[in-house]
N, C-alpha and C positions, 0 to 999 in steps of 0.2 A: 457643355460645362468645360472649362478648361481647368488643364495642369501648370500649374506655375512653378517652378524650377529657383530656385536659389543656388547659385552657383559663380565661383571665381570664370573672369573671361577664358583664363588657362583649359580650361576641365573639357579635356578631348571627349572623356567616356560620355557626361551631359549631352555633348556635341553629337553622339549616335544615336543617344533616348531622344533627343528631342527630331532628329530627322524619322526614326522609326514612327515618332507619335505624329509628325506631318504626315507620310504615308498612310498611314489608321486615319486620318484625319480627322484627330485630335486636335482642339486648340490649347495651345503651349503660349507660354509666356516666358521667358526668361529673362532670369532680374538678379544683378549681382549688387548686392545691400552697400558696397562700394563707391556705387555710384548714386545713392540717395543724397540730394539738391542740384546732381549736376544732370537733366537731363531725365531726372526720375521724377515722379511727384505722387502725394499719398494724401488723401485726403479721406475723412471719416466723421458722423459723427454718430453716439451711443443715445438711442433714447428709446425709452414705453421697454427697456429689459433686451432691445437688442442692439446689435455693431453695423451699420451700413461705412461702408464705403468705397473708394475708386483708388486706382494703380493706373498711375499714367507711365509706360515704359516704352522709350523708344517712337512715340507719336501716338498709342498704341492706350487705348483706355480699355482695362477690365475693370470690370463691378465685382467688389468682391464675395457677395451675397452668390455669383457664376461661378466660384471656383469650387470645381469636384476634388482635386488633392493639391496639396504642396510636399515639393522633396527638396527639403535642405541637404546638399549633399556637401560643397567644401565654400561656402558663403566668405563674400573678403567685411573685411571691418566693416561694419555702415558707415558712411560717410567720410572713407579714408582718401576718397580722390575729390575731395568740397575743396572749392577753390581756397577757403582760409580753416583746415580738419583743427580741432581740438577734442578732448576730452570730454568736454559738455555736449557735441555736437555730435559727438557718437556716438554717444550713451542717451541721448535724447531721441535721435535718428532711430537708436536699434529699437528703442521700447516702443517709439510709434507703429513700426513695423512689424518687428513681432507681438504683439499686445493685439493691435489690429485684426492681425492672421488666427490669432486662438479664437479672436472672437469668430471665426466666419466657422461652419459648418463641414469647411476642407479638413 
């Protein structure tokens, strides 16, 4: 089961949890909501009462139905580094994202 991490690229402290959780040999994902269109991809769909879907970060595909926890710790805007960011485009970006993640069992 993996831990998936929500966090700005800055965030040194994440930057120790997640080496401590490679040692345990933990799988980890880190994913700062920032970069959702550029390089992220989310894809999902809801049917028969439950939430499937996939997190593509980094080349790097998890299923989100795999994830044991998520720790939002200092997350940047969703989609504040989209090559054309608006307001629709973050506020669409965040709710796929988060809306997604309530639904898994993490």
């Amino acid at each position: 089961m993996t831990v998936l991490i929500l966090t700005s690229e800055e965030d040194v402290t994440a930057d120790m949890v997640v080496l401590r959780l490679r040692e345990a040999q933990v799988p980890v994902v880190r994913l700062d909501p920032a970069d959702l269109t550029d390089g992220v991809a989310l894809s999902g769909e809801y049917a028969h009462g439950a939430c499937h879907g996939q997190l593509s970060v980094g080349g790097r595909l998890v299923d989100l139905d795999g994830l044991r926890s998520i720790w939002v710790r200092r997350p940047g805007v969703a989609a504040a580094r989209a090559a054309q960011p608006s307001a629709w485009l973050t506020e669409e970006s965040a709710q796929a994202l988060y809306g997604m993640l309530r639904g898994t069992g993490a």
